[in-house]
PyMOL Python script that loads the backbone (N, CA, C, O; Angstrom):
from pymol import cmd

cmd.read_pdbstr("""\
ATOM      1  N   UNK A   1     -33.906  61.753  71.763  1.00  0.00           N
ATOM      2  CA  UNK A   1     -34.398  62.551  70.669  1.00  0.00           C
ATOM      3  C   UNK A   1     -35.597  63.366  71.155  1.00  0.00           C
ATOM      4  O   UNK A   1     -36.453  62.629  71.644  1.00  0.00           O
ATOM      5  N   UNK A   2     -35.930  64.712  71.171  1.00  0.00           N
ATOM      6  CA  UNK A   2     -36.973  65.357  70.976  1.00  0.00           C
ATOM      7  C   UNK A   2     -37.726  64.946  69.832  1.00  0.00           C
ATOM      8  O   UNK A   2     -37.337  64.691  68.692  1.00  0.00           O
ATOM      9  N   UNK A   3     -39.248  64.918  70.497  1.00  0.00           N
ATOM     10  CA  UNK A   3     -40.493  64.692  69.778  1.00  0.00           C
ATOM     11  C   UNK A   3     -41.390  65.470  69.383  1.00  0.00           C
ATOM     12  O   UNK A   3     -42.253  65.561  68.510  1.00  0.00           O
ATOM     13  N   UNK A   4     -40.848  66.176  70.505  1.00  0.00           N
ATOM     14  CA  UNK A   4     -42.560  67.499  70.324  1.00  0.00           C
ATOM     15  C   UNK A   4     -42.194  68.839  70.125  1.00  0.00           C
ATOM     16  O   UNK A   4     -42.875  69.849  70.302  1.00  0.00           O
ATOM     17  N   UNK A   5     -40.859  68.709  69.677  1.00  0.00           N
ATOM     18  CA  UNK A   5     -40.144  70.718  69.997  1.00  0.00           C
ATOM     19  C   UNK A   5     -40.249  71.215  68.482  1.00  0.00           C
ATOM     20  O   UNK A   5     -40.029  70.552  67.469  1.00  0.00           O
ATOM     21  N   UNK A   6     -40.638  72.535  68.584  1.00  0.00           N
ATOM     22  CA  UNK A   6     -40.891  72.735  67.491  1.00  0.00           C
ATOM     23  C   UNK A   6     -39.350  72.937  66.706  1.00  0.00           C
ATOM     24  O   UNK A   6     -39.585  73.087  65.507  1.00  0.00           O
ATOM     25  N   UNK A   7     -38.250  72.978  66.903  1.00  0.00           N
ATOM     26  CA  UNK A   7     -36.804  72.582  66.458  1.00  0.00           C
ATOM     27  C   UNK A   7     -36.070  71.359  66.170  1.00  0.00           C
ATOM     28  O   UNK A   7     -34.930  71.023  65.850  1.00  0.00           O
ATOM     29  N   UNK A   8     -37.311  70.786  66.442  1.00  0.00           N
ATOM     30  CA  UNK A   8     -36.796  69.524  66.368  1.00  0.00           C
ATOM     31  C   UNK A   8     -36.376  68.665  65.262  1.00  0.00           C
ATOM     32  O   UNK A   8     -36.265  67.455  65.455  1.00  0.00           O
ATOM     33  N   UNK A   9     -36.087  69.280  63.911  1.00  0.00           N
ATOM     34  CA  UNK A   9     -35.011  68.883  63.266  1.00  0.00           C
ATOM     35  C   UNK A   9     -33.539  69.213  63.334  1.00  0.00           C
ATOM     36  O   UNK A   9     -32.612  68.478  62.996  1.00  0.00           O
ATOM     37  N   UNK A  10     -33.461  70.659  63.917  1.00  0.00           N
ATOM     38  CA  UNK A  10     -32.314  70.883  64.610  1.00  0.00           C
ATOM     39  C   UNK A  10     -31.310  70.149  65.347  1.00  0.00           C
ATOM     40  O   UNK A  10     -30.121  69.874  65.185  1.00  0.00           O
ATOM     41  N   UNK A  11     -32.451  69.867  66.454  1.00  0.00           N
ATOM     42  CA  UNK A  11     -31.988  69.000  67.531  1.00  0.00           C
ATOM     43  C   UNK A  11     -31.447  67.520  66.881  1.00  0.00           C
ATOM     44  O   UNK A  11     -30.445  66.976  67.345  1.00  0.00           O
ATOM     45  N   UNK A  12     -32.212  66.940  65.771  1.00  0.00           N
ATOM     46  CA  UNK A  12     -31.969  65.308  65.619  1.00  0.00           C
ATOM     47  C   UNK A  12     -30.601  65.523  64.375  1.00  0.00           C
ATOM     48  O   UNK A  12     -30.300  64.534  63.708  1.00  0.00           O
ATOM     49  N   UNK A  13     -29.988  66.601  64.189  1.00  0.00           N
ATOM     50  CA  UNK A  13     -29.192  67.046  63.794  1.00  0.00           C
ATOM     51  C   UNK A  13     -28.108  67.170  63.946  1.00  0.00           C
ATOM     52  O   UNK A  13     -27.206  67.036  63.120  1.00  0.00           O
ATOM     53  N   UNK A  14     -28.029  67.559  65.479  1.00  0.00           N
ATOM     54  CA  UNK A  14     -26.963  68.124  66.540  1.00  0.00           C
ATOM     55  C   UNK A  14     -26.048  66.246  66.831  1.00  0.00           C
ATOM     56  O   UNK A  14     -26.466  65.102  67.009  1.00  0.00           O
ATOM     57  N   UNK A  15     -24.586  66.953  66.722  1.00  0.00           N
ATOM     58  CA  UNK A  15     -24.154  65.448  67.143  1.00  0.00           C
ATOM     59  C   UNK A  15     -23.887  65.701  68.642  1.00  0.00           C
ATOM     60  O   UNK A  15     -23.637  66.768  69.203  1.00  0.00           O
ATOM     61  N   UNK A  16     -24.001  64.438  69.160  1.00  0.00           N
ATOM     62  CA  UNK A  16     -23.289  64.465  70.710  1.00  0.00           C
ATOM     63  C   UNK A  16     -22.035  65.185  70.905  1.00  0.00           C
ATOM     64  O   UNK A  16     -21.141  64.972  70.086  1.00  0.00           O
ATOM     65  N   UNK A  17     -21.816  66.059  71.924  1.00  0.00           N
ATOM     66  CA  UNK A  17     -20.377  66.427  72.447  1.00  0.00           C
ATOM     67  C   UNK A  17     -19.769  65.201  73.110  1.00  0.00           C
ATOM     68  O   UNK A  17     -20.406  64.264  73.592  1.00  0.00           O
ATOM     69  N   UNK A  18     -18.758  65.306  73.077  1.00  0.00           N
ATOM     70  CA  UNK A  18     -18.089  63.679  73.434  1.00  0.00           C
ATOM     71  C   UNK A  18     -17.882  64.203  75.103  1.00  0.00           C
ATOM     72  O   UNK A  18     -18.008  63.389  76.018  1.00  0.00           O
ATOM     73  N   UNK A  19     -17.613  65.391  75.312  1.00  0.00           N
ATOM     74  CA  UNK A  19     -17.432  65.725  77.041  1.00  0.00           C
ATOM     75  C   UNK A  19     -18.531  65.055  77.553  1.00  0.00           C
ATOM     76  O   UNK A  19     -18.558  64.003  78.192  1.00  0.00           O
ATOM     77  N   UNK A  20     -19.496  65.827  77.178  1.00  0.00           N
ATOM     78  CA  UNK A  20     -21.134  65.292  77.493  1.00  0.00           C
ATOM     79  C   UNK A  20     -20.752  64.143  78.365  1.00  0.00           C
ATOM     80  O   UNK A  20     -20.466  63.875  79.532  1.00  0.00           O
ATOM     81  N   UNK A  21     -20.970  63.341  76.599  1.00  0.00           N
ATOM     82  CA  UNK A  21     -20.983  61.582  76.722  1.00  0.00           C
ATOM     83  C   UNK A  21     -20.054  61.118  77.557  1.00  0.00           C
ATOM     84  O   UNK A  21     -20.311  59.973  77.928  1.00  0.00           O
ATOM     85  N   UNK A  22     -19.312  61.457  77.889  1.00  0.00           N
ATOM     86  CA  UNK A  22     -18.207  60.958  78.707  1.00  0.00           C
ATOM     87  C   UNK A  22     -18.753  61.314  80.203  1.00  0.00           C
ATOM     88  O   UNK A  22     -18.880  60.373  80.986  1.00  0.00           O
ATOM     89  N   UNK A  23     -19.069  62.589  80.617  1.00  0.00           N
ATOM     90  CA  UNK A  23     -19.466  62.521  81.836  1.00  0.00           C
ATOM     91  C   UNK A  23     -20.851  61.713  81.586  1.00  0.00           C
ATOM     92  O   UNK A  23     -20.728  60.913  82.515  1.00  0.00           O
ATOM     93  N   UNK A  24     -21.738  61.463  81.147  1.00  0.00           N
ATOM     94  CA  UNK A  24     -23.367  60.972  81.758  1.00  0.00           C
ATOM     95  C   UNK A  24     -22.996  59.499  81.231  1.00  0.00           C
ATOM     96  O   UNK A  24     -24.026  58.830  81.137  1.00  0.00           O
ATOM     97  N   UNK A  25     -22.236  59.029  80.985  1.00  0.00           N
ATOM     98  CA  UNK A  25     -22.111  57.337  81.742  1.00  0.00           C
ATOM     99  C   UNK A  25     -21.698  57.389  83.237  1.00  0.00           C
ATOM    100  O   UNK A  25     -22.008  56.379  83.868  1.00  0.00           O
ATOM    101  N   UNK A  26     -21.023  58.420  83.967  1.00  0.00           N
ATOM    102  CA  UNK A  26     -20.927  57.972  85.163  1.00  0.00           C
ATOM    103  C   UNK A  26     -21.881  58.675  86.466  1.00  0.00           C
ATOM    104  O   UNK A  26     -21.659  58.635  87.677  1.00  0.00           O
ATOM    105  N   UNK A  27     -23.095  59.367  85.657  1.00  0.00           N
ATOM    106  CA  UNK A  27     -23.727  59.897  86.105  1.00  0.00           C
ATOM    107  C   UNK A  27     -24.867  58.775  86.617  1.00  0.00           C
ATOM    108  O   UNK A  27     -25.103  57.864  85.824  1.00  0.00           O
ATOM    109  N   UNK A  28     -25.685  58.787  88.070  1.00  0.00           N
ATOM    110  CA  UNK A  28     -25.985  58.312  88.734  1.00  0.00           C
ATOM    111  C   UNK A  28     -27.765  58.962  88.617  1.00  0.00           C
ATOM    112  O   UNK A  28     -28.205  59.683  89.511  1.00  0.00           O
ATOM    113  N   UNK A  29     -28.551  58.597  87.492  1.00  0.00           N
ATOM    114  CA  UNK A  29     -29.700  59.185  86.927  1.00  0.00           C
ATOM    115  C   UNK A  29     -30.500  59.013  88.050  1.00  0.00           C
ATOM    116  O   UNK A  29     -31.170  59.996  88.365  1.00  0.00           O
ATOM    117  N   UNK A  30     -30.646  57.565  89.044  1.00  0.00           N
ATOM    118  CA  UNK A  30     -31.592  57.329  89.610  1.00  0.00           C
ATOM    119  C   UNK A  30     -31.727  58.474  90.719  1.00  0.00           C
ATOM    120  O   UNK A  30     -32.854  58.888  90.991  1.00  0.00           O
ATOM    121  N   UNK A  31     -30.375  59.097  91.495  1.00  0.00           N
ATOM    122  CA  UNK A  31     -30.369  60.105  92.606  1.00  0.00           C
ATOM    123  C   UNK A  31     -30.873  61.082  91.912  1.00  0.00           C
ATOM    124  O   UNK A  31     -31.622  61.786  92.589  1.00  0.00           O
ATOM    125  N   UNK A  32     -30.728  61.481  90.558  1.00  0.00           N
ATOM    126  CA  UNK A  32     -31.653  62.934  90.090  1.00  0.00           C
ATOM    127  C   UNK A  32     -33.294  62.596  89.669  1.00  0.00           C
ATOM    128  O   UNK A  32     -34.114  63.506  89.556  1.00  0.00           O
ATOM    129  N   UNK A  33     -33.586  61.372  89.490  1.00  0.00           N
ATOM    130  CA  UNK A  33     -35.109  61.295  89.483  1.00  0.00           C
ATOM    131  C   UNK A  33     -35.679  61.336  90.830  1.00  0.00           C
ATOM    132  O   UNK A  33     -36.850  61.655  91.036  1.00  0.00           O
ATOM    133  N   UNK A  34     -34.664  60.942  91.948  1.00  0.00           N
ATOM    134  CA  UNK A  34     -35.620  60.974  93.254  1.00  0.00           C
ATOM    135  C   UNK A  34     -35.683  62.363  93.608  1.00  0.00           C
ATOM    136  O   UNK A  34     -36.648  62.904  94.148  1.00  0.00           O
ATOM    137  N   UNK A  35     -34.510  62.963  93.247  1.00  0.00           N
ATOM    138  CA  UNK A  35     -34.691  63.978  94.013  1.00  0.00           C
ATOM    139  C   UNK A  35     -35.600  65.138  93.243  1.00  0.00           C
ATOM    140  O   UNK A  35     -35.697  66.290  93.664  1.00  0.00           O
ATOM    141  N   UNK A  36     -36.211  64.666  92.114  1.00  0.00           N
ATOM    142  CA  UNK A  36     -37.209  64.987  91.405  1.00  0.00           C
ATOM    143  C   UNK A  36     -38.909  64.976  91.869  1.00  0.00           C
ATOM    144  O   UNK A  36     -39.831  65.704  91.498  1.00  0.00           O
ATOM    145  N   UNK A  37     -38.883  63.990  92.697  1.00  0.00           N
ATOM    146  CA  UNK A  37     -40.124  63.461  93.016  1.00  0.00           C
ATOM    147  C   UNK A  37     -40.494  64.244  94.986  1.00  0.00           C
ATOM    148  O   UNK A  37     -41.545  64.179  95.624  1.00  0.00           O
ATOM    149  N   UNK A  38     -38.930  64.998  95.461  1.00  0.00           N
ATOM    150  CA  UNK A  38     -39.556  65.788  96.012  1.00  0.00           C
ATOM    151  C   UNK A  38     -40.190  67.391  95.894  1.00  0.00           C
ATOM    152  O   UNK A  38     -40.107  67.984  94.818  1.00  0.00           O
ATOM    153  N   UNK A  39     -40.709  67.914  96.866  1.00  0.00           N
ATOM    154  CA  UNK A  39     -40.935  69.461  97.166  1.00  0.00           C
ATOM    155  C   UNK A  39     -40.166  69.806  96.303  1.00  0.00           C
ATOM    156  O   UNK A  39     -39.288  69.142  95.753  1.00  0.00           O
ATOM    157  N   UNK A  40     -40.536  71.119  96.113  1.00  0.00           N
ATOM    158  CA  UNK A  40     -39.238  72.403  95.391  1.00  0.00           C
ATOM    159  C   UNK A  40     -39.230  73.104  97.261  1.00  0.00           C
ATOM    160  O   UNK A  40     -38.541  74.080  97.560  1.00  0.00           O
ATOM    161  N   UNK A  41     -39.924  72.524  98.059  1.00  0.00           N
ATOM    162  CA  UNK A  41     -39.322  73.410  99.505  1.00  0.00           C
ATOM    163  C   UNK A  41     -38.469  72.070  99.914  1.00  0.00           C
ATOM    164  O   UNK A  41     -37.613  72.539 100.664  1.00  0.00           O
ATOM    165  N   UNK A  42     -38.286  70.964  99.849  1.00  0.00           N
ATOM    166  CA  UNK A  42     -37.478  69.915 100.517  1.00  0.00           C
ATOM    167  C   UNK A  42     -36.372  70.019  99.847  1.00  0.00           C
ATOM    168  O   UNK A  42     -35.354  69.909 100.530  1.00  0.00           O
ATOM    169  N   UNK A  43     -36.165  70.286  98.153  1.00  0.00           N
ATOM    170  CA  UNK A  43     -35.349  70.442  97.444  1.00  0.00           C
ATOM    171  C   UNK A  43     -34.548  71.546  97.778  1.00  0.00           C
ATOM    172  O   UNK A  43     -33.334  71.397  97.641  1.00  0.00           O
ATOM    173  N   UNK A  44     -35.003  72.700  98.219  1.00  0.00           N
ATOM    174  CA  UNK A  44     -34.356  74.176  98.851  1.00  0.00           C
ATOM    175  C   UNK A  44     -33.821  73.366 100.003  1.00  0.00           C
ATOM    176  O   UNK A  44     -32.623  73.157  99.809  1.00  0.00           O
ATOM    177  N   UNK A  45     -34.250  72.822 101.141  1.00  0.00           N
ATOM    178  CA  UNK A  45     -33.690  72.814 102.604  1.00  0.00           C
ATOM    179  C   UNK A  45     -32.975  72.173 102.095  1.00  0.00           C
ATOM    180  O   UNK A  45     -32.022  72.933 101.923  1.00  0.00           O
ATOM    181  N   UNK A  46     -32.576  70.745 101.474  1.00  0.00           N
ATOM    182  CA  UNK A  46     -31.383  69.979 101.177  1.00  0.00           C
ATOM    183  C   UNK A  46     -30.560  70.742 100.552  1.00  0.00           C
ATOM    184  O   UNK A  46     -29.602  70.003 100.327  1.00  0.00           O
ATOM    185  N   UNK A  47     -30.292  71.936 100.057  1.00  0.00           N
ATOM    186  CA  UNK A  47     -29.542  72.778  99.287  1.00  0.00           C
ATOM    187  C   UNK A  47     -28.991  73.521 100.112  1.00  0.00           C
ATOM    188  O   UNK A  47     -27.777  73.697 100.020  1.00  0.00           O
ATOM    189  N   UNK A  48     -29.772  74.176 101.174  1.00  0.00           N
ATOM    190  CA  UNK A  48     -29.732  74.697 102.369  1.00  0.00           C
ATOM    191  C   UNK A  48     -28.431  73.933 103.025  1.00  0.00           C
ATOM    192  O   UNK A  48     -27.254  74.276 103.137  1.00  0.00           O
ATOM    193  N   UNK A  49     -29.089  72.852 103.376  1.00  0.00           N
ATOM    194  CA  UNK A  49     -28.192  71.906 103.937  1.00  0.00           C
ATOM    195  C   UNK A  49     -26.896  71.535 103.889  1.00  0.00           C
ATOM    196  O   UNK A  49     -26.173  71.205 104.828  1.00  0.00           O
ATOM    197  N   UNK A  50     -26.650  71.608 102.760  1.00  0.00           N
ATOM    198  CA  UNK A  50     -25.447  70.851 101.318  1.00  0.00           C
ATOM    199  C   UNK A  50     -24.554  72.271 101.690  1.00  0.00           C
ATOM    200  O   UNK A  50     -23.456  72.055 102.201  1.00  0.00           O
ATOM    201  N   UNK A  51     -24.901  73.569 101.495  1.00  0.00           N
ATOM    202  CA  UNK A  51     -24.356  74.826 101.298  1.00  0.00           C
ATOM    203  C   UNK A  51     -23.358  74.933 102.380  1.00  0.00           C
ATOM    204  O   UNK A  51     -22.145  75.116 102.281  1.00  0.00           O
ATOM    205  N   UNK A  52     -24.526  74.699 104.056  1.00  0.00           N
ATOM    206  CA  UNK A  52     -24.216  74.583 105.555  1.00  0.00           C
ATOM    207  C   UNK A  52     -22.756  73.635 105.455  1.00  0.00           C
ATOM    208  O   UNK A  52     -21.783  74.124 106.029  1.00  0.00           O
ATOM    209  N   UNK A  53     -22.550  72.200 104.696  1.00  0.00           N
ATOM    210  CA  UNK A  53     -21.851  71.409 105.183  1.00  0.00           C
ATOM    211  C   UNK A  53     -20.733  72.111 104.251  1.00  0.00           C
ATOM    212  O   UNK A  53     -19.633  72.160 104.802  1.00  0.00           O
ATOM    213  N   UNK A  54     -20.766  72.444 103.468  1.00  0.00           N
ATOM    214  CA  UNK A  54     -19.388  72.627 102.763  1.00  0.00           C
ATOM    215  C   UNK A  54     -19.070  74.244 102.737  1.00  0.00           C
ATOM    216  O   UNK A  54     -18.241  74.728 101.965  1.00  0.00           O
ATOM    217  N   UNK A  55     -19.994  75.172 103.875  1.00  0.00           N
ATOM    218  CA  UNK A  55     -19.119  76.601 104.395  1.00  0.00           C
ATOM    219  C   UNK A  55     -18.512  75.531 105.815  1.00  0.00           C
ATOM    220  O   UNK A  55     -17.295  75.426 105.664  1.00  0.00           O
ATOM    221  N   UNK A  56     -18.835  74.979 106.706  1.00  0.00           N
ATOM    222  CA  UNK A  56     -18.233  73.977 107.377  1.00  0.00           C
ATOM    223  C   UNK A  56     -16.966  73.530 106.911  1.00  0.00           C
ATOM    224  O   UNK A  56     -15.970  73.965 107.489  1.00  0.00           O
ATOM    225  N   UNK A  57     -16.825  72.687 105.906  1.00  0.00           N
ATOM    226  CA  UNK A  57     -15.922  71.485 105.667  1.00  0.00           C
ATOM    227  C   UNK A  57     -14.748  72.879 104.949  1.00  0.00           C
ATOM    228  O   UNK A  57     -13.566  72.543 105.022  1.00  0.00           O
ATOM    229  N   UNK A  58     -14.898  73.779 104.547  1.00  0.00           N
ATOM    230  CA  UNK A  58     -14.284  75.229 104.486  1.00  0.00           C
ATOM    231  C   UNK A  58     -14.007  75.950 105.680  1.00  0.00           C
ATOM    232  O   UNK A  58     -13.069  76.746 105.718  1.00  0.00           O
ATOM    233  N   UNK A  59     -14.579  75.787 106.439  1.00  0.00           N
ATOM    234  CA  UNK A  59     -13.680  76.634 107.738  1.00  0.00           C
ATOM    235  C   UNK A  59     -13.130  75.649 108.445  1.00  0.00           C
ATOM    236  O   UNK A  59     -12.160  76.077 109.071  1.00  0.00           O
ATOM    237  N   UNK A  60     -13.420  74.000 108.695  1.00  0.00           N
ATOM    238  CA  UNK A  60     -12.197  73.301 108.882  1.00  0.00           C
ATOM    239  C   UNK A  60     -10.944  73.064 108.511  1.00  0.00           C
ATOM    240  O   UNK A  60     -10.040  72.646 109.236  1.00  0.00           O
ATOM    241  N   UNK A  61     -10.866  73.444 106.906  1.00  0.00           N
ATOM    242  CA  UNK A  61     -10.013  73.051 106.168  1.00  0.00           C
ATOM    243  C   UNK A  61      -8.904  74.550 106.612  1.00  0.00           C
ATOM    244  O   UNK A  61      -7.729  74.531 106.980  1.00  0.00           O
ATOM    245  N   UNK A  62      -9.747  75.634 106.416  1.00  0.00           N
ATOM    246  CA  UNK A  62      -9.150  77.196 107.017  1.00  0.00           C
ATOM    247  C   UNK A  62      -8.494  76.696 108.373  1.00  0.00           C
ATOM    248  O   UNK A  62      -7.282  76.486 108.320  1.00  0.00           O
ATOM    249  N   UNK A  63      -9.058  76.506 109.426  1.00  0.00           N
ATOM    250  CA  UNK A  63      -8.785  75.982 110.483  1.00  0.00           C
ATOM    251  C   UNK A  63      -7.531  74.582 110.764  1.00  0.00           C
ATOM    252  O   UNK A  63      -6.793  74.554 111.749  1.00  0.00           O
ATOM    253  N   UNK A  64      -7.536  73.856 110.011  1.00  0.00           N
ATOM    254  CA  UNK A  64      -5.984  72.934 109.643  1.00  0.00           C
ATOM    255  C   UNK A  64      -4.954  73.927 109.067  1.00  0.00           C
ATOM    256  O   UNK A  64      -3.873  74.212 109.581  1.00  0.00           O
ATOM    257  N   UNK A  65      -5.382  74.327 108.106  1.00  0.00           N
ATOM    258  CA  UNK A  65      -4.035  74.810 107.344  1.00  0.00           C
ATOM    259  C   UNK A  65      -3.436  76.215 108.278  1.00  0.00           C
ATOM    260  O   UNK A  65      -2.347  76.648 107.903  1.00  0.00           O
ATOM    261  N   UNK A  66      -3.819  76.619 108.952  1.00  0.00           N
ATOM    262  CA  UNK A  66      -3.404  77.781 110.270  1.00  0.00           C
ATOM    263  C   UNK A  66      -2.773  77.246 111.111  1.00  0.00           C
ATOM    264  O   UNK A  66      -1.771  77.795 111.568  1.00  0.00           O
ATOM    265  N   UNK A  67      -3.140  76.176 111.488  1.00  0.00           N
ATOM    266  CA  UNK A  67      -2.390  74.894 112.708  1.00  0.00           C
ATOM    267  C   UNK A  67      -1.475  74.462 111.963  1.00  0.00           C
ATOM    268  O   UNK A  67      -0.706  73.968 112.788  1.00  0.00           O
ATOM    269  N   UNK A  68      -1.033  74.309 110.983  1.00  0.00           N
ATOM    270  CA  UNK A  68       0.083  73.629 110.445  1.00  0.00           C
ATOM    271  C   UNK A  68       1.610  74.846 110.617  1.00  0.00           C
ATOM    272  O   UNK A  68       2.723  74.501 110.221  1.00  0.00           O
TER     273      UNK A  68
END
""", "prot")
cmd.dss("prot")
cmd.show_as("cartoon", "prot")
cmd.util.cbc("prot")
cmd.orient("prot")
């Protein structure tokens, strides 16, 4: 529930979307608070990073399906 928004009867209003609810039980909160508690520059290079592995894991996949 919002406490402090100035909409905030709106909000305590609003019912849950059931998609929502359905995905954030299998959502894994603790990996988004850590990765909360770094940099917004450590947060960029791991993004950096993440981007690097999967134009990679994309030109392997390019690279199998040509060999086949």
């Amino acid at each position: 529930m919002v406490t402090d928004h100035p909409n905030r009867e709106r909000y305590d209003r609003l019912e849950p979307d059931p998609v929502i609810e359905a995905y954030k039980q299998d959502l894994d909160r603790t990996l988004l608070r850590e990765n909360l508690t770094r940099s917004v520059t450590d947060r960029v290079t791991n993004l950096i990073a993440l981007q690097r592995l999967a134009a990679e894991g994309r030109a392997a996949g390019e690279r199998a399906a040509r060999e086949r």
